[in-house]
Biopython code that builds the backbone (N, CA, C, O; Angstrom):
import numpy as np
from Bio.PDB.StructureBuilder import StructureBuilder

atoms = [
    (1, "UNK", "N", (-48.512, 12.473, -29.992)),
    (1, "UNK", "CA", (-47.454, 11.530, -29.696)),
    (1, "UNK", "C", (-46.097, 11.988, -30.244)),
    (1, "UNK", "O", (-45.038, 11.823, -29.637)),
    (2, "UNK", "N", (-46.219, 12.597, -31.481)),
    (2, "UNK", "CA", (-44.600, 13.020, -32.224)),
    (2, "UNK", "C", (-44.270, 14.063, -31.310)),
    (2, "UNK", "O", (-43.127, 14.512, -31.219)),
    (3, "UNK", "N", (-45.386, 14.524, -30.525)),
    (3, "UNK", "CA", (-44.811, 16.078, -30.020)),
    (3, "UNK", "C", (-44.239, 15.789, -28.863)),
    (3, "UNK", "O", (-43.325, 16.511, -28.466)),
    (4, "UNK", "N", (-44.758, 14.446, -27.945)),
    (4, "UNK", "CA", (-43.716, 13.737, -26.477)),
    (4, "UNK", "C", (-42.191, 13.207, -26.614)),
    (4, "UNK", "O", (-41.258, 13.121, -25.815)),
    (5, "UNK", "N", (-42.385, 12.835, -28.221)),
    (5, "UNK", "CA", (-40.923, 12.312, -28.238)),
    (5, "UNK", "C", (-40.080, 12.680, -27.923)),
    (5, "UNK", "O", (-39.349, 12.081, -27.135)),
    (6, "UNK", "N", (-39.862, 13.679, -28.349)),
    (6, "UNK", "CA", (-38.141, 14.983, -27.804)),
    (6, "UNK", "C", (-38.176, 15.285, -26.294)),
    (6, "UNK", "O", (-37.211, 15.755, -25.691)),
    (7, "UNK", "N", (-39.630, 14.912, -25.599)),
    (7, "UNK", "CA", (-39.588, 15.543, -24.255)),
    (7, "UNK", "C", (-38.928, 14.368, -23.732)),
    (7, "UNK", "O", (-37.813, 14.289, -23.218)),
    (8, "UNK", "N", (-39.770, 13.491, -23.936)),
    (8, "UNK", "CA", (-39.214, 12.270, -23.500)),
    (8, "UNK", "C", (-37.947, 11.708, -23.220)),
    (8, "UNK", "O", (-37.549, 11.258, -22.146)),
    (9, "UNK", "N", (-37.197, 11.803, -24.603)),
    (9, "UNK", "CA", (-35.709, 11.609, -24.967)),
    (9, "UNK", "C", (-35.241, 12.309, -24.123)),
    (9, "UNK", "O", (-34.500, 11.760, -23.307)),
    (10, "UNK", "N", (-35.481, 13.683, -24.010)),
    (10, "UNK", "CA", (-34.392, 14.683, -23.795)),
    (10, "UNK", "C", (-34.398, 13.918, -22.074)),
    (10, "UNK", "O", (-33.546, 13.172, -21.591)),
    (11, "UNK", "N", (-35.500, 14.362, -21.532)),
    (11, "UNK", "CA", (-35.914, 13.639, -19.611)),
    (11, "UNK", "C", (-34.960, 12.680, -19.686)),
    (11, "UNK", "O", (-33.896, 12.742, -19.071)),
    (12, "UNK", "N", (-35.359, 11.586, -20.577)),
    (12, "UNK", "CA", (-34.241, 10.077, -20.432)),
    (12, "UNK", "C", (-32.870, 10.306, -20.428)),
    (12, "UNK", "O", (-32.126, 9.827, -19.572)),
    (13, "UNK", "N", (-32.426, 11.157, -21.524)),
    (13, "UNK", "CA", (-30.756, 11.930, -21.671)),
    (13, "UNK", "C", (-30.573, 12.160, -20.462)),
    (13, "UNK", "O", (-29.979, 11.373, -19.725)),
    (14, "UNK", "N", (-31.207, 13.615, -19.971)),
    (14, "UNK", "CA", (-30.273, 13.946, -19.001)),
    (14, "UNK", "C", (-30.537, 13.099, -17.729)),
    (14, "UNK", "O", (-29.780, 13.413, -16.810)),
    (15, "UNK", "N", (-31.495, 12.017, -17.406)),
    (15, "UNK", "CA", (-31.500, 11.221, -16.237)),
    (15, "UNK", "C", (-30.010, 10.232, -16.845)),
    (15, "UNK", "O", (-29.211, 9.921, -15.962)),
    (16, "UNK", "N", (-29.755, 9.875, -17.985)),
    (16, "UNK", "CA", (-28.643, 8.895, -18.437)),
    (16, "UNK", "C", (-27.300, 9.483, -18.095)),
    (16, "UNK", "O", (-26.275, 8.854, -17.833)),
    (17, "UNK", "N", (-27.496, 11.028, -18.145)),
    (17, "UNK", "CA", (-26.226, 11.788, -18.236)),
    (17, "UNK", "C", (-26.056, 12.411, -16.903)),
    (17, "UNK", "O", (-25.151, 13.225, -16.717)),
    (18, "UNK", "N", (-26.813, 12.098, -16.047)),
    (18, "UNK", "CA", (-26.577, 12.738, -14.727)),
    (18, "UNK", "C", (-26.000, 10.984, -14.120)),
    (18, "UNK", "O", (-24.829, 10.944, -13.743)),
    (19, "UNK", "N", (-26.641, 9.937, -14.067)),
    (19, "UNK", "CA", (-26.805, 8.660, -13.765)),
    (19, "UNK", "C", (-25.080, 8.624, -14.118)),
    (19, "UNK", "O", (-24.369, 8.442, -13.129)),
    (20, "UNK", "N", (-24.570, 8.742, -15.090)),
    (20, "UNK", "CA", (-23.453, 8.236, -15.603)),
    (20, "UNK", "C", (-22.375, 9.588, -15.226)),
    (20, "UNK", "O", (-21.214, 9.185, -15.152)),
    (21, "UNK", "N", (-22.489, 10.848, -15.015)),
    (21, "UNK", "CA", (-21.752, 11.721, -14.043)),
    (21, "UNK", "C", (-21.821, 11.080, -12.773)),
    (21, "UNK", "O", (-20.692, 10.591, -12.741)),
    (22, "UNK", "N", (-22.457, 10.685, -11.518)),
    (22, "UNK", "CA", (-22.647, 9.934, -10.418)),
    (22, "UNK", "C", (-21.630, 8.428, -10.156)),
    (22, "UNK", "O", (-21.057, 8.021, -9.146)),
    (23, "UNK", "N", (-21.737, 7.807, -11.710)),
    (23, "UNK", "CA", (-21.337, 6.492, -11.750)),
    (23, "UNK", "C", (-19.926, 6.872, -12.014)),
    (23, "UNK", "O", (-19.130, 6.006, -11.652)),
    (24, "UNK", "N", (-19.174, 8.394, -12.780)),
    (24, "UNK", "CA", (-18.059, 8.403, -12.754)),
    (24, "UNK", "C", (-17.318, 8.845, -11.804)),
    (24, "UNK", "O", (-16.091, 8.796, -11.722)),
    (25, "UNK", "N", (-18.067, 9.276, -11.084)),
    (25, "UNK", "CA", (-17.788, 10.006, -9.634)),
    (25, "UNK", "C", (-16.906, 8.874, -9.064)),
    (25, "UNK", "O", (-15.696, 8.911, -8.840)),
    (26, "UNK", "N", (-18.210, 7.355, -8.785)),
    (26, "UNK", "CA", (-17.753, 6.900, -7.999)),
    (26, "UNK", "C", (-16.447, 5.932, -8.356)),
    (26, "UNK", "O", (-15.519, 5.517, -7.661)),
    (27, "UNK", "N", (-16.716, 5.800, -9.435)),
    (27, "UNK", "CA", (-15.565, 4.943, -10.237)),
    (27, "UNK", "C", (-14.376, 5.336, -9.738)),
    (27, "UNK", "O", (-13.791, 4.624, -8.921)),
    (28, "UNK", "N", (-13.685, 6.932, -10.309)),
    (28, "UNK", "CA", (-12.719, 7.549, -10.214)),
    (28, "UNK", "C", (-13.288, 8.085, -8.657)),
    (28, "UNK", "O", (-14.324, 8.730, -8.496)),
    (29, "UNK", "N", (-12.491, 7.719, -7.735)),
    (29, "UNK", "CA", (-12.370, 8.239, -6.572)),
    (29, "UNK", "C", (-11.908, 9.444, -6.416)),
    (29, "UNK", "O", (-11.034, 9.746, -7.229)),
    (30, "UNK", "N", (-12.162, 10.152, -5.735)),
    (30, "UNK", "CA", (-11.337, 11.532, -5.549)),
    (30, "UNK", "C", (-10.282, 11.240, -4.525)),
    (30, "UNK", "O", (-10.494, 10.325, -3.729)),
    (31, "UNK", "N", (-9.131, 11.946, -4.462)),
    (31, "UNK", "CA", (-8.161, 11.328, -3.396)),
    (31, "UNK", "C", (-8.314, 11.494, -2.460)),
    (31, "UNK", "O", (-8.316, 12.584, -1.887)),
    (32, "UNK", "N", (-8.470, 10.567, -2.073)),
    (32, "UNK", "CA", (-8.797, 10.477, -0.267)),
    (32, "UNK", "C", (-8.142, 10.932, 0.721)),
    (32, "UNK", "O", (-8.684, 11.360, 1.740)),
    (33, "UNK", "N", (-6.236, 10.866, 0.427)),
    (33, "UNK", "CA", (-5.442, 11.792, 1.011)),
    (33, "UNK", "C", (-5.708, 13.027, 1.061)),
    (33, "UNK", "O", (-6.140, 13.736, 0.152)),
    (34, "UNK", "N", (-5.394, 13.376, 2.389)),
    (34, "UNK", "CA", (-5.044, 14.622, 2.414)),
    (34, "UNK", "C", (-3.424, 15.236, 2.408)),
    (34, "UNK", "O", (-2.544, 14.410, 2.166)),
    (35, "UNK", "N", (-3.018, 16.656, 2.666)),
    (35, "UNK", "CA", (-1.322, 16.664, 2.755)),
    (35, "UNK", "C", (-0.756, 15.805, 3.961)),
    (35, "UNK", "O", (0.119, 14.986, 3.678)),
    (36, "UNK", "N", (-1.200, 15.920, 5.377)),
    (36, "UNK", "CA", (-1.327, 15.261, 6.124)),
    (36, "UNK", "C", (-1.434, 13.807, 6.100)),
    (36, "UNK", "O", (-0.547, 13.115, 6.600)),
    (37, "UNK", "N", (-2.234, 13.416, 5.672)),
    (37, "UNK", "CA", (-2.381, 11.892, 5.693)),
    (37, "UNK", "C", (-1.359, 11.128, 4.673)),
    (37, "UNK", "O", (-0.935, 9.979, 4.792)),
    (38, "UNK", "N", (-1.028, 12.229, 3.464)),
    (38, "UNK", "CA", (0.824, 11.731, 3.035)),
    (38, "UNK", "C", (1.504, 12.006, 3.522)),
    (38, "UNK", "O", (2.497, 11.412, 3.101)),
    (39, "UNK", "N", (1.775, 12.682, 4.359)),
    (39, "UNK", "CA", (2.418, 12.883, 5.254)),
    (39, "UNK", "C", (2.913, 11.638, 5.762)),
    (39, "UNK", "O", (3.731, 10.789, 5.408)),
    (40, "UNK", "N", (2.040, 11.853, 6.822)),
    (40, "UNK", "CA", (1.944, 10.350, 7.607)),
    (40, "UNK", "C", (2.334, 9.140, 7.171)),
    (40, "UNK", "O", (3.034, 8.347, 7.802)),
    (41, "UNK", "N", (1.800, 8.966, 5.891)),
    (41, "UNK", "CA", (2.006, 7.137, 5.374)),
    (41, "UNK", "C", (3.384, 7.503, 4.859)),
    (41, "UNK", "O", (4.036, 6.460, 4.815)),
    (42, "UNK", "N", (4.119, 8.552, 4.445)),
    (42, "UNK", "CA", (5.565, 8.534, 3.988)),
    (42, "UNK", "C", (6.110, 8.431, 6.163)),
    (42, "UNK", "O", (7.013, 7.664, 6.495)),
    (43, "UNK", "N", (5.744, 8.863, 6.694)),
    (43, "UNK", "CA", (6.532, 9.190, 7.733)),
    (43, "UNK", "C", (6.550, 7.415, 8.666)),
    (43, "UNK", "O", (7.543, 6.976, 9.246)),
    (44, "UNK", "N", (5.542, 6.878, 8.590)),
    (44, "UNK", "CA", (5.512, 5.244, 8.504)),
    (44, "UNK", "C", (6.143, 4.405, 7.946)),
    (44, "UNK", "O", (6.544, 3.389, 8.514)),
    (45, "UNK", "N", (6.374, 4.716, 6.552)),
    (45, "UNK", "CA", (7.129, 4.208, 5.767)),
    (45, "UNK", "C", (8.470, 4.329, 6.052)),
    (45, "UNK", "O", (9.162, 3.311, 6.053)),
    (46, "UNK", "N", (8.895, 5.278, 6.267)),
    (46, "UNK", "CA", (10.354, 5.210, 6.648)),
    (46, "UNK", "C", (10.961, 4.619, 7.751)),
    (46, "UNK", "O", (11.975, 3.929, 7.860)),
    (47, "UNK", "N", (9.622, 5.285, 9.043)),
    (47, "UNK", "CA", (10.351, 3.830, 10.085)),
    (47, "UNK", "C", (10.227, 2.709, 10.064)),
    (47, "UNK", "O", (10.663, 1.983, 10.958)),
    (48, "UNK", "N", (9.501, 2.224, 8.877)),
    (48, "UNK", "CA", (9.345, 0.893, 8.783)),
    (48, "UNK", "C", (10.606, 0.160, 8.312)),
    (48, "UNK", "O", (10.995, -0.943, 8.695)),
    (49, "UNK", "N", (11.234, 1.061, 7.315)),
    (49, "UNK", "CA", (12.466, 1.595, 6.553)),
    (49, "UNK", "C", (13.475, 1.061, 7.531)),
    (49, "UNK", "O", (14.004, -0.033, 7.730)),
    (50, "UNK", "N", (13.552, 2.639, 8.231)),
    (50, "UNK", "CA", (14.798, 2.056, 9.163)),
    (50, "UNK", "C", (14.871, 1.325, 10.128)),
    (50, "UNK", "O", (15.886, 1.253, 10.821)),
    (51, "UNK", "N", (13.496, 0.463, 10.401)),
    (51, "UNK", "CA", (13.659, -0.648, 11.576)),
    (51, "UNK", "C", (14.410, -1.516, 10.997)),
    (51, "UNK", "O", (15.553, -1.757, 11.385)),
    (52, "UNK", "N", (13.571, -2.371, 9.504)),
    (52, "UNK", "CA", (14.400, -2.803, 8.933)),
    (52, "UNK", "C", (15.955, -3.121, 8.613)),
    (52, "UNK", "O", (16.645, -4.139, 8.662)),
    (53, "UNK", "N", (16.141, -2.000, 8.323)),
    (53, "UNK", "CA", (17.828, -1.593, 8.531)),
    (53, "UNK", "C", (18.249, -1.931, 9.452)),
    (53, "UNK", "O", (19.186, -2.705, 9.258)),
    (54, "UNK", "N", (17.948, -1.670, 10.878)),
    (54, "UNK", "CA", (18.462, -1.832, 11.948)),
    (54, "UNK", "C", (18.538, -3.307, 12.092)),
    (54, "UNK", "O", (19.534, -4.006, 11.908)),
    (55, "UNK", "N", (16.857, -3.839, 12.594)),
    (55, "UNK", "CA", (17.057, -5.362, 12.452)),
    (55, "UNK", "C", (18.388, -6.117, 11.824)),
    (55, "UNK", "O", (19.289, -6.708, 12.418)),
    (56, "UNK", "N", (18.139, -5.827, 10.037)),
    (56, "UNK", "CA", (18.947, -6.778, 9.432)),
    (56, "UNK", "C", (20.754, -6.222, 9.941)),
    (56, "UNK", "O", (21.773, -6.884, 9.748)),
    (57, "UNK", "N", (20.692, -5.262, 10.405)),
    (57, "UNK", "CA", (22.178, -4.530, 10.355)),
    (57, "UNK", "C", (22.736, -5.367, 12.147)),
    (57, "UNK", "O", (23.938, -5.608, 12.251)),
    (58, "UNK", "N", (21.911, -5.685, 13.233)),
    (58, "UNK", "CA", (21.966, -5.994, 14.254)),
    (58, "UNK", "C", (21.828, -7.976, 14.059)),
    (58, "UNK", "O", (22.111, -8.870, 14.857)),
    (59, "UNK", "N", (21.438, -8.010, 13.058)),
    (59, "UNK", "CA", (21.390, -9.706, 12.743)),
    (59, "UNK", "C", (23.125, -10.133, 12.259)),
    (59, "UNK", "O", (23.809, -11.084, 12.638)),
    (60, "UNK", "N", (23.491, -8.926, 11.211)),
    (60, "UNK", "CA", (24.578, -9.036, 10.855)),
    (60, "UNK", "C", (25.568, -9.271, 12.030)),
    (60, "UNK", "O", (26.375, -10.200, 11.976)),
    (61, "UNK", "N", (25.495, -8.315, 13.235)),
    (61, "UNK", "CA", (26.779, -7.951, 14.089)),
    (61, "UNK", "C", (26.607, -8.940, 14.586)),
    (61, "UNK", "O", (27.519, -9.742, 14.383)),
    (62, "UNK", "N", (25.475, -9.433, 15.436)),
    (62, "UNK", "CA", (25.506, -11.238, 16.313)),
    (62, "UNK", "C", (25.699, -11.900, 15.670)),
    (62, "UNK", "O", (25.930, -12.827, 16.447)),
    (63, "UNK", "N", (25.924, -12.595, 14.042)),
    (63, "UNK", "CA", (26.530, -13.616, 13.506)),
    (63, "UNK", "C", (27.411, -13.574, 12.903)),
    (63, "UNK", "O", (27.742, -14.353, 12.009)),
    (64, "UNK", "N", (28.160, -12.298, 13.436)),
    (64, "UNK", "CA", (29.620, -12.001, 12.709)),
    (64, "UNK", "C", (30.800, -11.947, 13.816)),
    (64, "UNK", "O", (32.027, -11.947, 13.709)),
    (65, "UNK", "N", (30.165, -11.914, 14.616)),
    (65, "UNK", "CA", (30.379, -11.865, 16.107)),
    (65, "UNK", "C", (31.638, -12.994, 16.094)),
    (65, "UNK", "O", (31.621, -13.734, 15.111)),
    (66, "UNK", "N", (32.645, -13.199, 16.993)),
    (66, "UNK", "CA", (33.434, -14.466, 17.239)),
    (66, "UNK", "C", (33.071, -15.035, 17.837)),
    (66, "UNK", "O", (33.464, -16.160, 17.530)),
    (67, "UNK", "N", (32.041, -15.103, 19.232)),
    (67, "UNK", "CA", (31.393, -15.828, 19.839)),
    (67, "UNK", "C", (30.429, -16.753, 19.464)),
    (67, "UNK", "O", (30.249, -17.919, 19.816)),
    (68, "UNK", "N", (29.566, -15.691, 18.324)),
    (68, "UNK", "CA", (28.658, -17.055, 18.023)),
    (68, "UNK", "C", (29.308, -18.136, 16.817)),
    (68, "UNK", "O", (28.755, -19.171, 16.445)),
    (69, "UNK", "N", (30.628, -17.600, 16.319)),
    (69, "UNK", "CA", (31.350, -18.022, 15.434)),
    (69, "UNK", "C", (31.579, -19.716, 15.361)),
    (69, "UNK", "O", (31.378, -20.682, 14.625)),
    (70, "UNK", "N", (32.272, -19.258, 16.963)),
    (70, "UNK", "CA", (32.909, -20.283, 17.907)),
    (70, "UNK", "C", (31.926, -21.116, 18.211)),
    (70, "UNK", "O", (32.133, -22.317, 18.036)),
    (71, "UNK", "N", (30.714, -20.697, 18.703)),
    (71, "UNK", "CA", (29.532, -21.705, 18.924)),
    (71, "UNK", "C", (29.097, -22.280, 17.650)),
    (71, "UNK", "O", (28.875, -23.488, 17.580)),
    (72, "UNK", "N", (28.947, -21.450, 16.555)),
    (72, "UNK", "CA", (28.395, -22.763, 15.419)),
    (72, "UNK", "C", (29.566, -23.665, 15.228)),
    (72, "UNK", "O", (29.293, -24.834, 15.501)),
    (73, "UNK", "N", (30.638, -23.485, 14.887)),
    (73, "UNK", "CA", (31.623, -24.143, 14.988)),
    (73, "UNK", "C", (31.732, -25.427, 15.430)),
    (73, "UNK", "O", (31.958, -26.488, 14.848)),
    (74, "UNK", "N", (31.435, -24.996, 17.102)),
    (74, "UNK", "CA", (31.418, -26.262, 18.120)),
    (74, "UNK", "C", (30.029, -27.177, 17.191)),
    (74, "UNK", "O", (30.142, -28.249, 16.597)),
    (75, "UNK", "N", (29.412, -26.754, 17.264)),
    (75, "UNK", "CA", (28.087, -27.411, 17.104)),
    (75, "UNK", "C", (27.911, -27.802, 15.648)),
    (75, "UNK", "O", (26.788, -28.174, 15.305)),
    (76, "UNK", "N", (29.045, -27.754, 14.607)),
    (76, "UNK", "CA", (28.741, -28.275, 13.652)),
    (76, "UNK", "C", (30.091, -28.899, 13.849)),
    (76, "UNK", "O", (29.989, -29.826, 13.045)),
    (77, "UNK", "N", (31.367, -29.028, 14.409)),
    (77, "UNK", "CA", (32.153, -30.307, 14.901)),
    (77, "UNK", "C", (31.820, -31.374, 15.711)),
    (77, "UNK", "O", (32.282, -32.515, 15.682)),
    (78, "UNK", "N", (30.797, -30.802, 16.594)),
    (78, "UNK", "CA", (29.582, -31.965, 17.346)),
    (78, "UNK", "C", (29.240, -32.828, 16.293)),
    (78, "UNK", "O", (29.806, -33.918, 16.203)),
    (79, "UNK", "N", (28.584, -32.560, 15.672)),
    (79, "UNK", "CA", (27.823, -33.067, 14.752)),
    (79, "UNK", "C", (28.321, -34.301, 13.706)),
    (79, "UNK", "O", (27.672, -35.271, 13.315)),
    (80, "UNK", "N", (30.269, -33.751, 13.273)),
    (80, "UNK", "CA", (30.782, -34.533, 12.222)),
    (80, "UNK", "C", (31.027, -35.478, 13.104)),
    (80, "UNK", "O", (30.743, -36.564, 12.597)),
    (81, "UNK", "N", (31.620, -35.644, 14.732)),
    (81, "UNK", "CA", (32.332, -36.469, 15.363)),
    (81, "UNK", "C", (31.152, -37.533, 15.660)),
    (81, "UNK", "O", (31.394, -38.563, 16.289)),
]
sb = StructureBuilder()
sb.init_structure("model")
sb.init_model(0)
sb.init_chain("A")
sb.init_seg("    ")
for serial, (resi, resn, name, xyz) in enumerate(atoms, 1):
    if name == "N":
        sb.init_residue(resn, " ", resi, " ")
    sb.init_atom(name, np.array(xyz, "f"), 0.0, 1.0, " ", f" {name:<3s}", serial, name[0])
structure = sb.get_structure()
């Protein structure tokens, strides 16, 4: 029996120490990106970027506009009369 012990242990170790290499594997992901695929999510990102820009920059010009000026205008002198 004294002479299984160390076999034993040692079997259990390295099943603990392989078990827990596996479990760090999955923990810590390896990066899933590739150069390409950062690529990509930066190249998304930016037109997401400059739609943005555009949108808010094209929201600006129609309510800076004199026309629609003139229309809120009307429609908030509607309103006091």
């Amino acid at each position: 029996m004294v002479g299984n012990e160390p076999n034993s242990t040692g079997g259990t170790m390295q099943r603990s120490l392989k078990l827990a290499s596996q479990l760090s594997r999955i923990i810590t992901v390896e990066p899933l990106l590739t150069h390409w695929g950062f690529a990509l999510q930066a190249a998304m990102a930016l037109i997401v970027i400059v739609l943005c820009t555009l949108t808010v920059a094209a929201l600006e010009i129609s309510l800076l506009s004199d026309e629609s000026l003139s229309a809120l205008e009307a429609v908030i002198t509607g309103i006091t009369k």
